[in-house]
Backbone bond lengths (Angstrom), bond angles and torsions (degrees), N, CA, C in turn:
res aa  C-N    CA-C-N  psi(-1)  N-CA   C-N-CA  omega(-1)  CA-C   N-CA-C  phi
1 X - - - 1.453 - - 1.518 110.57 -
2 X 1.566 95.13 133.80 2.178 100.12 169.35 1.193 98.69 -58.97
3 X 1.285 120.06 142.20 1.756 132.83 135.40 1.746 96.36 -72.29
4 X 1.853 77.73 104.76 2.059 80.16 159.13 1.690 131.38 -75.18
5 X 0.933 133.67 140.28 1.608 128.57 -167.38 1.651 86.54 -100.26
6 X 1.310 112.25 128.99 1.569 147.50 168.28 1.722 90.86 -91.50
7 X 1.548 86.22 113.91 2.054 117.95 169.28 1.256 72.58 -67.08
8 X 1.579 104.57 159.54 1.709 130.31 138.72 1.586 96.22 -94.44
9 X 1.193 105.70 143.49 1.142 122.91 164.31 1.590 112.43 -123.59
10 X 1.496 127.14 131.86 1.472 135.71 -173.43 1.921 102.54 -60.02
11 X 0.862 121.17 139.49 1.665 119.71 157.23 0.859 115.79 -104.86
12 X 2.035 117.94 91.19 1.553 110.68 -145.77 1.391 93.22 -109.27
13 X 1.554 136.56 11.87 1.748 129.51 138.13 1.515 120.09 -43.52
14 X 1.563 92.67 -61.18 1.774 107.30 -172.26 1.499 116.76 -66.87
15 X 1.489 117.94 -19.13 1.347 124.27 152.76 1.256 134.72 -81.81
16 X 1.344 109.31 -18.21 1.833 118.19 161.54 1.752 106.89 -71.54
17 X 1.378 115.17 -41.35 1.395 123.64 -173.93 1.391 115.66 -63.54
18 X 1.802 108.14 -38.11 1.538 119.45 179.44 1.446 108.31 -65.83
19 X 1.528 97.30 -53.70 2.017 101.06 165.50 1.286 130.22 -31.24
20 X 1.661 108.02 -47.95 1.520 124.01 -165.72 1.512 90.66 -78.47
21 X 0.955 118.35 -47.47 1.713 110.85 -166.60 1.784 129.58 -72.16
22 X 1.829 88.75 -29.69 1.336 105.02 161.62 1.765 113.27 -68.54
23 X 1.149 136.82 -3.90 1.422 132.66 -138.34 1.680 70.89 -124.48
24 X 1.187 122.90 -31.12 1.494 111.52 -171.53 1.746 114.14 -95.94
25 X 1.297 93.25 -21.13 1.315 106.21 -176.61 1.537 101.18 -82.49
26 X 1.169 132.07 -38.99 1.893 138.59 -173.91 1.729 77.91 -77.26
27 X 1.442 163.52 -101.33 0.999 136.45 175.81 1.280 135.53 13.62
28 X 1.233 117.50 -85.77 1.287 123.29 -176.15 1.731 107.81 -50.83
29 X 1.198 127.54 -32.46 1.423 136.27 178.81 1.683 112.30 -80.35
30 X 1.400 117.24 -36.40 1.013 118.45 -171.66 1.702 117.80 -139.36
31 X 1.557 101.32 62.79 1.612 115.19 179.79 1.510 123.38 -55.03
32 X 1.344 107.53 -26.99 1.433 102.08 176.78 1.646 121.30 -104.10
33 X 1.113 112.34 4.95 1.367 122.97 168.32 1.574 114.39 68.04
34 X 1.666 112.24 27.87 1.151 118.74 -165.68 1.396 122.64 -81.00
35 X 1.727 98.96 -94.21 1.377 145.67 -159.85 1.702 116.42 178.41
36 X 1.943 119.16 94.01 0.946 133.27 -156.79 1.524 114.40 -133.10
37 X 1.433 123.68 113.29 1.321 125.18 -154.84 2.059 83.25 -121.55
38 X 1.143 82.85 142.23 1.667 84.88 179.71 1.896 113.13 -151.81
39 X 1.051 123.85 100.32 1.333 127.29 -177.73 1.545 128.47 -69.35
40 X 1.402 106.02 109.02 1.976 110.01 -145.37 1.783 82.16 -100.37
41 X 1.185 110.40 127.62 1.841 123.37 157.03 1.477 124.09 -67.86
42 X 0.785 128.66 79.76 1.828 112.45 -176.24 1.631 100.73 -88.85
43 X 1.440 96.09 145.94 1.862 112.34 -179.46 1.207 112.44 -39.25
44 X 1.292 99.46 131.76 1.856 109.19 -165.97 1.419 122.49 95.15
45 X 1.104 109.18 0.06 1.802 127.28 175.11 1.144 111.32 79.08
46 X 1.485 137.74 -2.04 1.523 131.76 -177.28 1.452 101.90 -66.10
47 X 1.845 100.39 120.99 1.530 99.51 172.89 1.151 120.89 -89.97
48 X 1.000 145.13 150.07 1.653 144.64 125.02 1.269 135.27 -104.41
49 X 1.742 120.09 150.62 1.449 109.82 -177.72 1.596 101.77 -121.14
50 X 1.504 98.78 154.07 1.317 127.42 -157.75 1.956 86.61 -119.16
51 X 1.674 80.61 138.84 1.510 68.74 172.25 1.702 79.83 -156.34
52 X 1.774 97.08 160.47 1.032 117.60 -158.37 1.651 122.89 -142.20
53 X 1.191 133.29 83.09 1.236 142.70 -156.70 1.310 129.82 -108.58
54 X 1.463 132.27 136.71 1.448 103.39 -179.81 1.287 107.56 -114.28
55 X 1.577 114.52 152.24 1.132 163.97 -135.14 1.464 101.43 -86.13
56 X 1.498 99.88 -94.49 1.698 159.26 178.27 1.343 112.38 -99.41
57 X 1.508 98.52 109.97 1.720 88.80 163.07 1.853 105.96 -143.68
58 X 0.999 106.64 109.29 1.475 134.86 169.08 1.288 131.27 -79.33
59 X 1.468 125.50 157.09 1.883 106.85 175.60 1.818 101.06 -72.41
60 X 1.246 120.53 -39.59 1.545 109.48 -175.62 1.313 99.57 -93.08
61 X 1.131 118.59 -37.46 2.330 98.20 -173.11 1.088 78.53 -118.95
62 X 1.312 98.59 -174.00 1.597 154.82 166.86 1.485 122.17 -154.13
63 X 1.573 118.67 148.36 1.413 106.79 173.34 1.275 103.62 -116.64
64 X 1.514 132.00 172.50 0.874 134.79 -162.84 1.856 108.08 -158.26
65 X 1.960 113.90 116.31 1.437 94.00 -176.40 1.673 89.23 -100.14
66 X 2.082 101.63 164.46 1.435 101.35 176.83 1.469 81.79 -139.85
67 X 1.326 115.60 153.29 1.254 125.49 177.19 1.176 105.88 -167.66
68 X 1.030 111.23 -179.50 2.240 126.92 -168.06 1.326 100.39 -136.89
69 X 0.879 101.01 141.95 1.565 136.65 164.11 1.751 121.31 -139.39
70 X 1.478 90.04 135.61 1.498 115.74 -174.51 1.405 123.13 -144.80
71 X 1.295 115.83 123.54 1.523 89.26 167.77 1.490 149.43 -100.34
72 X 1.191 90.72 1.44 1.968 111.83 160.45 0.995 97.24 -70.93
73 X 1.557 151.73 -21.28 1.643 142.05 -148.67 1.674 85.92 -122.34
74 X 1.477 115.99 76.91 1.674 101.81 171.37 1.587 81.02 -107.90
75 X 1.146 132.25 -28.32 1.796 112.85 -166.16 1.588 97.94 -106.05
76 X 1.418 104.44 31.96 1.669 92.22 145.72 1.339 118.49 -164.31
77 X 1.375 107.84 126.67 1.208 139.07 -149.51 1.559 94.38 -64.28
78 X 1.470 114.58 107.42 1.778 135.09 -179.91 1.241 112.87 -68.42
79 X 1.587 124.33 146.92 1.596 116.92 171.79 1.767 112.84 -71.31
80 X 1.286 73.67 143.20 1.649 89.15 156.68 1.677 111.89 -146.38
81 X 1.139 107.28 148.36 1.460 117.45 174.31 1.563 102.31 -139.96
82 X 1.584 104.94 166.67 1.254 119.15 171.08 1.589 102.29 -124.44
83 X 1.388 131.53 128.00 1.447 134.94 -179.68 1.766 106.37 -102.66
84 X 1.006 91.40 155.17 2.002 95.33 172.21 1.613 93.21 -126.30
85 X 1.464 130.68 118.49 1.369 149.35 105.22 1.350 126.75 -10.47
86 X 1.543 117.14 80.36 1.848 104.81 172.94 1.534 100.11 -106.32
87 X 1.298 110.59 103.19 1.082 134.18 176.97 1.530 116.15 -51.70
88 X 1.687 111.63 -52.65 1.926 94.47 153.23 1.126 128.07 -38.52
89 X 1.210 113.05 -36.33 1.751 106.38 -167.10 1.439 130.29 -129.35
90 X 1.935 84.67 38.10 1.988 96.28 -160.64 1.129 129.38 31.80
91 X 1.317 132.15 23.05 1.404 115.14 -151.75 2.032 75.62 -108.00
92 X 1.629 97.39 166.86 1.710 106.32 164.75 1.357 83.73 -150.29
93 X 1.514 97.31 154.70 2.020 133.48 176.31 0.863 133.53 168.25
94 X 1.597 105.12 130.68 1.692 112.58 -163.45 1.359 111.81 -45.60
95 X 1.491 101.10 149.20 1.186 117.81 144.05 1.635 136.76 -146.24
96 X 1.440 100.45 28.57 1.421 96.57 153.73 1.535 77.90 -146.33
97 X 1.771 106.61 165.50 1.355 103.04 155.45 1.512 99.12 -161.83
98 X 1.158 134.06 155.69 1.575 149.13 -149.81 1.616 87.46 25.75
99 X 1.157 148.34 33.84 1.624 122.23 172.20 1.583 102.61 105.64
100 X 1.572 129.88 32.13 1.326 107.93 -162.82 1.558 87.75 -157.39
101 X 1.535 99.83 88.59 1.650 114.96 159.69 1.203 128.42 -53.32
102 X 1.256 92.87 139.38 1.908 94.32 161.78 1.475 109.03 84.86
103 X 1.080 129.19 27.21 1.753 109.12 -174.37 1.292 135.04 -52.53
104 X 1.411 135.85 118.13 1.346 129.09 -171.11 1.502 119.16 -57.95
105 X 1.129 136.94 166.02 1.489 125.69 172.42 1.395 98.23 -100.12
106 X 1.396 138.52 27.08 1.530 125.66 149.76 1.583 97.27 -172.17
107 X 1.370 117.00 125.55 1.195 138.12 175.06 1.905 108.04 -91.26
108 X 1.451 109.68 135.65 1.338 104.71 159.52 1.363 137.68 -57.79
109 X 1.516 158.02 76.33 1.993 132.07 -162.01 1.269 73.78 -106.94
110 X 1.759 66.35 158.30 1.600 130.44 -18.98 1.291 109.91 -58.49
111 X 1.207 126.64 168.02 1.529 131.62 176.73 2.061 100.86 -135.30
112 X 1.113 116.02 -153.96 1.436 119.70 -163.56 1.911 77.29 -111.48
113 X 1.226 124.25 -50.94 1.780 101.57 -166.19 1.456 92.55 -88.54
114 X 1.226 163.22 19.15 1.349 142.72 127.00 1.585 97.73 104.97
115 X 1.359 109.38 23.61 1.776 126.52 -171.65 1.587 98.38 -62.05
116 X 1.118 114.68 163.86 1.349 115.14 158.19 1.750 125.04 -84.83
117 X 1.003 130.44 -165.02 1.308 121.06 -165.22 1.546 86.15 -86.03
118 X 1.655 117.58 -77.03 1.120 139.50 -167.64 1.689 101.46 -65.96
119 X 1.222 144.33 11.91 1.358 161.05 168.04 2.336 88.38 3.74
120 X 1.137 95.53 -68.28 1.407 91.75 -164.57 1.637 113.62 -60.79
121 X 1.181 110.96 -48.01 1.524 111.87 -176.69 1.407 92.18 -57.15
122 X 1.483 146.36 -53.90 1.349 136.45 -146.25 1.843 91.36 -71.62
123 X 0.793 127.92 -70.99 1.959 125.88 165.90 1.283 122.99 -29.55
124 X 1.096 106.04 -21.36 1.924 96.06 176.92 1.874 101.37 -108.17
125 X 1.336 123.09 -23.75 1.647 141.33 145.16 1.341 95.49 -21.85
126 X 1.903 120.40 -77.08 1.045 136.79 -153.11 1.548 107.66 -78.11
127 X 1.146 126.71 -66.57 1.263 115.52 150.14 1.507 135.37 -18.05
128 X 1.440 114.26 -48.50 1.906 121.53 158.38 1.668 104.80 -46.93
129 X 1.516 86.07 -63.85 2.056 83.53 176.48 0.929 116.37 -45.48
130 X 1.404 137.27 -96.71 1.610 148.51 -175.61 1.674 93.86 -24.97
131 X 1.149 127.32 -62.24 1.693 107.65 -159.13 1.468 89.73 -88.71
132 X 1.081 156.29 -10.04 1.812 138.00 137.25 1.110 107.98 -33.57
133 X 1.691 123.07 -57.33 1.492 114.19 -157.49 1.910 102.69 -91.00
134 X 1.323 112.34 -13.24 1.635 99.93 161.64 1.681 124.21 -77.22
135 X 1.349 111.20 -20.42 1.347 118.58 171.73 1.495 104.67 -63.76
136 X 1.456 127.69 -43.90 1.554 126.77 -153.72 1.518 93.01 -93.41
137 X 1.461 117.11 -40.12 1.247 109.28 -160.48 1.562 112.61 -110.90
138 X 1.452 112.79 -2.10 1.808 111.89 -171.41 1.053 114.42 -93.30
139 X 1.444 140.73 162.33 1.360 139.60 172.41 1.934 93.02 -128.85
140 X 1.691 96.59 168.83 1.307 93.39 -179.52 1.113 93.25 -91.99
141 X 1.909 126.27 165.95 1.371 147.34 140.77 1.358 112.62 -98.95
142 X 1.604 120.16 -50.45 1.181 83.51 -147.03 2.284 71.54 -147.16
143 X 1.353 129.39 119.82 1.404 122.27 147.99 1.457 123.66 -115.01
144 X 1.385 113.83 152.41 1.231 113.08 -176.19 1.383 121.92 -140.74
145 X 1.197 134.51 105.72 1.479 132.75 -172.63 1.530 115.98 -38.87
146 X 1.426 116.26 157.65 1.491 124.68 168.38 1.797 96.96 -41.18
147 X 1.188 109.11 -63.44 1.642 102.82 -165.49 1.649 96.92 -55.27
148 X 1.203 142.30 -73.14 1.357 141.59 -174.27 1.391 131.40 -19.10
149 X 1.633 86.98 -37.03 1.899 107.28 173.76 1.170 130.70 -74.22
């Protein structure tokens, strides 16, 4: 018997939907479109702060970097992403993240960087998470308007 090879196919609804929800969720965290520092608790009291800045700001996008900082976490390398804002179409999704532009919407595996197939949907997934768990768990420290910055 062949071993049949299973296509990936994109589920490019459930990735417009993840967009739309992230676009509301980077909102709710970051109303003034400034400069937004927010200190997230994870179980067991280890803090970290998330901070959140914009980039790019356009009449249809904006970009936006979010990243962590910690200082118990120097030997491990923290997220950062960069998001794009299309303001026509609420939607937000990465497009850089640790340093890695451009994501395709389907990768070959294995490949040489060890990507996943669906590489992009799993980053804007992760992105839903992380800004879920800064909504439930972050407080503000520190915001600052475009003029402030």
């Amino acid at each position: 018997m062949a071993v049949s090879e299973v296509r990936y196919v994109p589920d490019v609804t459930g990735m417009m939907s993840e967009c739309e929800t992230n676009y509301a969720r980077l909102l709710k965290l970051m109303p003034t479109m400034g400069r937004r520092k927010l200190t997230v608790t994870y179980p067991g009291g280890q803090t970290v702060r998330v901070l959140f800045e914009l980039l790019e700001d356009f009449r249809y996008t904006s970009s936006v970097r979010i990243s962590q900082d910690a200082a118990s976490c120097d030997w491990l390398h923290l997220p950062s992403m960069v998001i794009r804002l299309y303001h026509d179409a609420r939607m937000a999704e990465v497009v850089d993240a640790q340093n890695m532009r451009q994501l395709r919407g389907i990768y070959a595996y294995p490949n040489e960087q060890m990507l996943h197939t669906d590489e992009k949907v799993q980053r804007n997934l992760y992105l839903g998470e992380w800004l879920c768990y800064c909504l439930q768990h972050g407080h503000v420290d520190e915001e600052l308007s475009l003029a402030d910055s």
